[in-house]
C-alpha positions, 0 to 999 in steps of 0.5 A: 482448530477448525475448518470454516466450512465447520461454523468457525469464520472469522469475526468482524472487529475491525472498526473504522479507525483501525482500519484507516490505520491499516490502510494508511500504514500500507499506503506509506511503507517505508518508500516515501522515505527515499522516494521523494528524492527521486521525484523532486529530481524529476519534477524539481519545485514542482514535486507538490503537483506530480503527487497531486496528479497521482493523487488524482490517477489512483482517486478514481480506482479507489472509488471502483475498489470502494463500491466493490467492497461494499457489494463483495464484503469477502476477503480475496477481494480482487480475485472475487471481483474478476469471478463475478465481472469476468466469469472466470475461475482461472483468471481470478486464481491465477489474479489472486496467487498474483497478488499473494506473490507480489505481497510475499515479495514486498514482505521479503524485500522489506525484511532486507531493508529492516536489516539495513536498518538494524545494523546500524545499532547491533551486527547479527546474522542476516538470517537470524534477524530475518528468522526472528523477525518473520516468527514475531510478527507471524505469532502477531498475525496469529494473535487475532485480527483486532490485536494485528491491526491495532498493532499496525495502527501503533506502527503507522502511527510511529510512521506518520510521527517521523513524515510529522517530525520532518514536516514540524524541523523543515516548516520554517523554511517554507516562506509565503512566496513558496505556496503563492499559486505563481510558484505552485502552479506549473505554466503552460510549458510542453517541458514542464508539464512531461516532468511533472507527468513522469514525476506523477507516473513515478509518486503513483507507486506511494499511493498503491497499498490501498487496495490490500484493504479489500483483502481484510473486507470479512473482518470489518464491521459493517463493511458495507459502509466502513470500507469505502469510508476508510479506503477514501479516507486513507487515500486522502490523509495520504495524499495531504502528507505527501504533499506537505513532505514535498513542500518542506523538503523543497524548501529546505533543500536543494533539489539536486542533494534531495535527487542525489540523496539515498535518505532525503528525509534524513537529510532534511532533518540532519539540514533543519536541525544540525543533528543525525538523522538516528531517530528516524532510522529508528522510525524507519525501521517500525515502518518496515515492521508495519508492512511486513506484518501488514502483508502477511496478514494481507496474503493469509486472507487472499489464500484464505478467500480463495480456499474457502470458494475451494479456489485452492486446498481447503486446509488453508481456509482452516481457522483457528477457534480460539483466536479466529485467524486462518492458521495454515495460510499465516503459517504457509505464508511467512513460510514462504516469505521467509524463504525468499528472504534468504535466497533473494536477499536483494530482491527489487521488484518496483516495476514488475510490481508495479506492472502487475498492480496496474493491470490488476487495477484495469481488470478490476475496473472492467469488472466493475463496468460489467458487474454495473451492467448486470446489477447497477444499484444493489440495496445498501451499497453506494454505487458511482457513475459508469464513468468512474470505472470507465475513467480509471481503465484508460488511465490506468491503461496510460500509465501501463502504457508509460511504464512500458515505453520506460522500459525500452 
């Protein structure tokens, strides 16, 4: 085991299938589970347009996160991005363990609904399902990049068939009058329009995930052109699913047992089809397997990156020669999540998370804006218009504005 600063780096073997997978498996967790409910009892019918309004929202963050993953192919992606916008080393540490902290976090939080999910077949320790399964999918990550992928790409896959499964039993309730443009599109009512803004403001949350591809940026072939199509590419199978899930649910359920409902896709099957929902707590959980070893292979890398810019110790950026992965950071990584998984066994931390994604999107934005003014068309790189950065900073500012005024 070597060091990268020794010739031994990781290798670029994520092609862009799998990584579209890795992708939209971290873009759909397990929230879209339960998180349609929520929505549809704020949007009620409108639902479908409150996912297409967050659709929009995150869309243009995408495109600065695309053109800055083809100039920064490296892994720590955000915290590289801030450096080379912003000048600063202490803002893109502190970005960088930010962003590894809310990944460890959401891992743990995640481990704790795994186990939800697990005694529902089989009653163990608490801690011993939670210990297993850490060491599993930590022995995955170190297994290799290509073999961590293509076992998320298997999990989304068995992710996206339970949203299918609910979209193929509920179909039949959705009638012609239901997609008329009169029942989709919302009048020009000053009530409806805020519902659906606060039902936007609350689907935003399904759509975040897609910047945790930039972390992985170092291991994909030909990233210049690879990661800005399976970033939009993602964000698109994304926001088609979440859109048809709304339609269905709707249709086959009233829209006040879908908000009262803490597993409304379980419902809706349990409704179309007259059977326990089972097979898609099953489902369910290989959705939470899928996040958990997506952001341990996620928070290895960003400590990784920053090691190998000597951000942080270098024994983190020591990389396995064997099966080309960073060892230490994996290990210290599942160490940690882990732990938290013990002492913070109900951890929620949507908001907060929330919070501190959105201010990253904004910095990475302004970053973006500066970056344009000193370089604006680098060789082989697709750039956009200033506007686009300039366009996801004030909507991004809203929305940290929005959730601000929610708190109080």
């Amino acid at each position: 085991m070597e060091g990268n600063n020794s010739g031994t780096g990781l290798k670029r073997v994520i092609s862009l299938p799998l990584l579209v997978f890795y992708g939209l498996g971290n873009i759909l967790g397990a929230g879209i589970y339960v998180l349609i409910g929520k929505i549809a009892g704020i949007s009620g019918i409108y639902t479908p347009m409150a996912f297409l309004l967050a659709s929009i929202v995150v869309l243009f963050t995408a495109l600065s996160y695309s053109e800055l993953s083809a100039r920064y192919p490296v892994s720590a992606g955000e915290a590289v991005y801030i450096y080379e916008g912003l000048g600063s080393r202490r803002l893109s540490l502190v970005i960088g363990l930010a962003i590894s902290l809310s990944g460890i976090l959401s891992a743990a939080t995640l481990i704790d609904g795994f186990y939800g999910y697990f005694s529902t077949f089989v009653t163990l320790p608490e801690y011993l399902v939670s210990g297993i399964l850490v060491a599993l999918l930590t022995l995955v990550a170190l297994w290799g990049i290509g073999e961590s992928v293509k076992a998320a790409s298997l999990f989304t896959l068995i992710e996206v068939s339970g949203l299918l499964l609910v979209i193929y039993v509920a179909a039949p309730y959705v009638s012609l009058e239901d997609l008329t443009l009169k029942k989709i599109i919302p009048p020009l009512d000053g009530s409806i329009l805020n519902s659906i803004v606060l039902g936007a403001f609350l689907a935003f949350y399904a759509f975040i995930g897609f910047e945790d591809m930039v972390n992985i940026a170092q291991e994909v072939k030909a990233p210049e052109k690879t990661m800005p199509r399976a970033i939009m590419l993602s964000l698109f199978i994304a926001t088609l699913l979440y859109i048809a899930i709304a339609l269905v649910t709707l249709a086959a359920v009233p829209v006040t047992s879908l908000a009262a409902s803490d597993a409304p896709l379980a419902l809706v099957y349990e409704t179309a089809t007259g059977e326990k929902a089972a097979i898609l707590s099953l489902i369910g959980m290989f959705a939470v397997l899928n996040g958990v070893l997506i952001q341990i292979i996620m928070v290895s890398r960003i400590l990784y990156g920053m090691s190998s810019e000597g951000w942080l110790p270098r024994f983190l950026s020591s990389v396995n020669t064997k099966t080309a992965t960073p060892v230490n950071a994996t290990l210290l990584t599942a160490l940690v999540t882990f732990t938290l998984t013990l002492l913070l066994p109900l951890l929620t931390l949507a908001q907060s998370t929330s919070f501190l994604i959105l201010t990253i999107f904004t910095l990475v934005n302004i970053s973006l804006i500066r970056i344009k003014l000193k370089h604006p068309a680098p060789e082989g790189v697709r750039t956009y218009p200033m506007w686009v950065p300039v366009t996801a900073v004030v909507l991004n500012l809203v929305m940290l504005g929005l959730q601000t005024f929610s708190l109080f």
